[in-house]
C-alpha positions as CSV (number, residue, x, y, z in Angstrom):
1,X,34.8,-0.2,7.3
2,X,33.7,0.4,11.0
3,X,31.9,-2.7,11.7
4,X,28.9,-0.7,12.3
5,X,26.3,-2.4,12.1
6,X,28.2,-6.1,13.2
7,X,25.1,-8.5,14.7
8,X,22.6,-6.8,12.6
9,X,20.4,-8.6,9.8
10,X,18.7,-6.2,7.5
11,X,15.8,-7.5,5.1
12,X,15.7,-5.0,2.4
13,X,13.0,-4.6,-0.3
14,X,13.3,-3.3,-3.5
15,X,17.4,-3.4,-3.4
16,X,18.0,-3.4,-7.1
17,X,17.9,0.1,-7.4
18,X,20.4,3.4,-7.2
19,X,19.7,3.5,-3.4
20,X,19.1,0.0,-2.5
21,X,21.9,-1.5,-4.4
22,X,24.0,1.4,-2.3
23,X,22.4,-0.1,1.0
24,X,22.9,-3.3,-0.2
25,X,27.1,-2.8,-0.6
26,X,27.1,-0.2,2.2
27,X,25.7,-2.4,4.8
28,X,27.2,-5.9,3.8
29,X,30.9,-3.5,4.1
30,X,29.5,-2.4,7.4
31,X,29.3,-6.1,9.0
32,X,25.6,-7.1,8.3
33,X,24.2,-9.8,7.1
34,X,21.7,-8.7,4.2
35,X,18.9,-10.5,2.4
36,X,18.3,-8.7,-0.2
37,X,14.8,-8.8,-2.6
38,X,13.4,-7.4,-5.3
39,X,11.4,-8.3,-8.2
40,X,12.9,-11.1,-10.8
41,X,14.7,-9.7,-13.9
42,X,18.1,-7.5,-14.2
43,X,18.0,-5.7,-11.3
44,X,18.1,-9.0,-9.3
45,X,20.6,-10.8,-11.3
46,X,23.2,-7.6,-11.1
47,X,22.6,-8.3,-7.5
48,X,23.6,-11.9,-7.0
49,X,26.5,-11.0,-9.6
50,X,27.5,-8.4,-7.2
51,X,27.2,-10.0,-4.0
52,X,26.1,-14.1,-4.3
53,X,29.6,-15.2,-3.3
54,X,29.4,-13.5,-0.3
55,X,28.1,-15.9,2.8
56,X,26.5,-12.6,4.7
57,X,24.2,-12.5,0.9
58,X,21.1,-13.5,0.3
59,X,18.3,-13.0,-2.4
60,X,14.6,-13.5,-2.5
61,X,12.5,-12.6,-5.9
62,X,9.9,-10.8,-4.0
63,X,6.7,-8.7,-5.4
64,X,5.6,-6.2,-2.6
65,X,2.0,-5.6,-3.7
66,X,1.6,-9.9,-3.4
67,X,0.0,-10.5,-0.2
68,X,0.9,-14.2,-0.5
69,X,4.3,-13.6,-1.1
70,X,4.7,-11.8,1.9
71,X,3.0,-13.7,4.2
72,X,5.5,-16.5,3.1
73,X,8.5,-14.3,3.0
74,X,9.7,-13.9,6.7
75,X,9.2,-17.9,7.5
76,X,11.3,-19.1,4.6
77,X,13.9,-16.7,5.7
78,X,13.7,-17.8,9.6
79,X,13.5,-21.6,7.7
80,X,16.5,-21.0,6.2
81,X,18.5,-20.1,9.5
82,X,18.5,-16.0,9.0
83,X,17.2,-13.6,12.0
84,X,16.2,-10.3,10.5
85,X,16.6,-7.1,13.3
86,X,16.3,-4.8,10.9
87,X,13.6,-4.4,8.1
88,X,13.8,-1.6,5.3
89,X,10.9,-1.0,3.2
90,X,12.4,0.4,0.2
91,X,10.4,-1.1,-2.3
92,X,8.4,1.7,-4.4
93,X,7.3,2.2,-8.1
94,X,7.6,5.7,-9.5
95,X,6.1,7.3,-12.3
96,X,8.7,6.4,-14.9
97,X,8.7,2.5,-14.0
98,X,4.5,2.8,-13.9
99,X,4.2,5.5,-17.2
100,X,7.8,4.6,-19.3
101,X,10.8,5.6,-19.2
102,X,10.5,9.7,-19.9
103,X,6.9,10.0,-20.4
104,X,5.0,12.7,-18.4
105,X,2.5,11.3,-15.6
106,X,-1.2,12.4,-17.0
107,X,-3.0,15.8,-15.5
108,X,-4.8,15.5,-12.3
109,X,-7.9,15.1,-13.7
110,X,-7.2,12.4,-16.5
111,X,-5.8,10.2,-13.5
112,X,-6.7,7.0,-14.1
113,X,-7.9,4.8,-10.8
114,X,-6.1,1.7,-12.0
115,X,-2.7,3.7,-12.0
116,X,-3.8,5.3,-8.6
117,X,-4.5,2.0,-7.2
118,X,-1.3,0.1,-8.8
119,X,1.0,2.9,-7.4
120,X,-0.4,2.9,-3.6
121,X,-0.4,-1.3,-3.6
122,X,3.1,-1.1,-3.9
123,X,3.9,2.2,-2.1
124,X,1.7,1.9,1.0
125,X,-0.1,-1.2,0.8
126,X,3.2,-3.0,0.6
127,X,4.9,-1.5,3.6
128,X,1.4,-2.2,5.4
129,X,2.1,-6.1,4.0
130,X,5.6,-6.0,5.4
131,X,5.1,-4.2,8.7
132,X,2.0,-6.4,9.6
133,X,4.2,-9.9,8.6
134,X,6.9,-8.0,11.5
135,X,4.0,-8.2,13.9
136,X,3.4,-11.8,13.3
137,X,7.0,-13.6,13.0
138,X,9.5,-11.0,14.3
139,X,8.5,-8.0,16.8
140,X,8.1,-9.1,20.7
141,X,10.4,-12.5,19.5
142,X,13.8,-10.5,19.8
143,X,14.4,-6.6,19.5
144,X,14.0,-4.8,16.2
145,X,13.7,-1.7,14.2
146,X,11.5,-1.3,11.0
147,X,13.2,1.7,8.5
148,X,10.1,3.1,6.2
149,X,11.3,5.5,3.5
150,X,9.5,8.5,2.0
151,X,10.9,11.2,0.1
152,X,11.3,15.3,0.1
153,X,8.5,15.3,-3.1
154,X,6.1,14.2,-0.8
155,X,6.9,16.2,2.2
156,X,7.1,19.1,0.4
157,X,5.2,19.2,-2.5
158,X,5.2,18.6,-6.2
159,X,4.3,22.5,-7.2
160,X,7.8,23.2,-5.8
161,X,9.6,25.1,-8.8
162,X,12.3,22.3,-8.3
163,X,9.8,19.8,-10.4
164,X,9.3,22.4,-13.4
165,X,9.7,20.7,-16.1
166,X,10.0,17.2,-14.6
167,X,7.7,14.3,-16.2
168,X,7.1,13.2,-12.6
169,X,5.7,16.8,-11.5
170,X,2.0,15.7,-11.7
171,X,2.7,12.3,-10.3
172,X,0.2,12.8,-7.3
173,X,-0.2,9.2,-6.3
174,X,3.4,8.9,-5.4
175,X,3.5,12.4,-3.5
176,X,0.3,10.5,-1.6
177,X,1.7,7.5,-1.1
178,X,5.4,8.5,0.1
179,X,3.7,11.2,2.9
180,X,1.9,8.1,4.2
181,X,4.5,6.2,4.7
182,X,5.2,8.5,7.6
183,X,1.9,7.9,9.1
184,X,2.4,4.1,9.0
185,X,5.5,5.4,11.2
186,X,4.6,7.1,13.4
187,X,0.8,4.6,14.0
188,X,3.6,1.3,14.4
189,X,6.0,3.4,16.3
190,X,3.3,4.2,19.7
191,X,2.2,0.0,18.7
192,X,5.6,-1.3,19.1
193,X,6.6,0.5,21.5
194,X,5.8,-2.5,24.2
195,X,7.5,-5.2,22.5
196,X,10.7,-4.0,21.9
197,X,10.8,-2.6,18.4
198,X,11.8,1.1,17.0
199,X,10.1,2.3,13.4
200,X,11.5,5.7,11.8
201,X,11.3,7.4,8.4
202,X,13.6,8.3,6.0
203,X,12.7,11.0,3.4
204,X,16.0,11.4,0.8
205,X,16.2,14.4,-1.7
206,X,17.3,14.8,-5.2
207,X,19.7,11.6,-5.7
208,X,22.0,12.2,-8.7
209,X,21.6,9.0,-10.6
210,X,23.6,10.2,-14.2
211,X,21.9,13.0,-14.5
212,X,23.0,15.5,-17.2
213,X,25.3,18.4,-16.4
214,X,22.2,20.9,-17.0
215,X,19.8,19.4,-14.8
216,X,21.8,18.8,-11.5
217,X,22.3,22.8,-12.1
218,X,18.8,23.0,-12.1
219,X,18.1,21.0,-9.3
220,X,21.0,22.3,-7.1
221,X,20.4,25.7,-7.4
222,X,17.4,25.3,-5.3
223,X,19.2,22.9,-2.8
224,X,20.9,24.5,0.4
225,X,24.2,22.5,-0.3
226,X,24.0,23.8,-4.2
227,X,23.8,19.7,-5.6
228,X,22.0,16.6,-5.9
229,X,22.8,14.0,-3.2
230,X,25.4,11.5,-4.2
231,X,23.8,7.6,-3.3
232,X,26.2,7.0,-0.6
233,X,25.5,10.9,0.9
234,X,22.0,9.0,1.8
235,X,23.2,5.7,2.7
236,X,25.7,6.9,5.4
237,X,22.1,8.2,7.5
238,X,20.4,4.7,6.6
239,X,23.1,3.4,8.0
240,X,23.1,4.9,11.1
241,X,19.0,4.3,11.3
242,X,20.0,0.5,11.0
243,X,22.2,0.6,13.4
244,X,22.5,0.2,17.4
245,X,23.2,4.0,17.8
246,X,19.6,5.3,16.5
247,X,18.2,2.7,19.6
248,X,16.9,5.3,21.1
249,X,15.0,6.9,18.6
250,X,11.4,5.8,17.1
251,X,8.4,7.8,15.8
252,X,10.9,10.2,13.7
253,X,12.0,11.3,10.3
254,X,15.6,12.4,9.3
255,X,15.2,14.7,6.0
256,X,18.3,13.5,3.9
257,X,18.1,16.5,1.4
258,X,20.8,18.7,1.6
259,X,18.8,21.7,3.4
260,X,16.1,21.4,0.9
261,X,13.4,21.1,3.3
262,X,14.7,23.8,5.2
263,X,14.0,26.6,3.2
């Protein structure tokens, strides 16, 4: 513990998962004070069980593709005596949380518009919701940064060989919807630039998340470094993004991918 990121407040969405349950532990360690939100059920709970005792904790059931929800999010938080700096929109739905759990995303062309539509709401739409609730409550009131996060299967493509064989490969609306977030960036990043706020991107790689033995050989063998990222491999650069030290930084993305991109 370094204390790094002592006077910050970081709103996170969607912290239930591999990565934002790692940002959740990573940054409370680091001296933040997190509110943390995700949807109800058993991510949420396994985060108040985790962390509920803790007075630098909070938790708010939040649904990133509600408008109303979000609207009302950043008031009850201010009503409730908490001063978020720092805003991560983490929040995403992939294609095994929108299709089941190891069941292949259709073919292009037998998309349907309802899953297109149900995958950008709470992809792009939802850090739209978040950033333009920042422009209303928090950014020109005191300084701040906004963290967007994308990922290296938008930014470089699902016909890389590394997706052979994935049931994600043809999951175009999520390739769509993650290289936008870097637009939304870059857009709020010139906006913001006035009132005191900083807005970067983060694009992780291959996260090992209990993978088997087999498929991290796979997947590192087409990865600089030779393996998947371990979740705290990617937290230690959110950390830094969150903290005072990236201050000077805005408009940019930091590839998290172990040389991936590189090639």
């Amino acid at each position: 513990m370094t204390d790094q990121l002592t006077g910050r407040t970081v709103f996170i969405t969607g912290s239930g998962g591999v990565l934002g349950s790692t940002y959740v532990r990573r940054m409370l360690a680091e001296g933040a004070r997190v509110i943390s939100s995700d949807l109800p059920g058993h991510r949420a709970d396994a985060l108040v069980e985790s962390h509920g005792v803790n007075p630098n904790f909070r938790f708010y059931p939040l649904d990133v593709a509600s408008e109303d929800e979000i609207v009302e999010i950043f008031p009850r938080i201010l009503k409730d005596g908490w001063q978020p700096n720092v805003v991560l929109n983490n929040a995403a739905i992939t294609g095994e949380l929108l299709m089941g759990a190891g069941q292949s995303f259709p073919d292009f062309a037998d998309l349907k518009v309802s899953d297109w539509e149900k995958t950008m709401r709470t992809n792009l739409t939802g850090p739209f919701l978040i950033a333009r609730q920042m422009d209303r409550d928090i950014v020109g009131k005191w300084p701040c940064t906004l963290i967007n996060v994308a990922s290296m299967y938008a930014l470089n493509g699902a016909h890389h060989r590394i997706y052979d064989g994935m049931p994600f490969k043809n999951f175009s609306a999520y390739g769509v919807s993650k290289a936008g977030i870097h637009g939304l960036t870059v857009w709020l990043a010139g906006y913001w630039a006035g009132r005191g706020a900083t807005v970067n991107t983060i694009a992780p790689g291959a996260v090992f998340n209990n993978h088997s033995d087999e498929f991290q050989k796979r997947v590192g063998e087409l990865i600089m470094l030779n393996r998947m990222a371990k979740p705290d491999e990617i937290a230690d650069a959110m950390l830094f993004l969150a903290s005072a030290q990236a201050g000077y930084m805005t408009g940019q993305i930091i590839n998290v991918d172990g040389g991936f991109s590189g090639w």
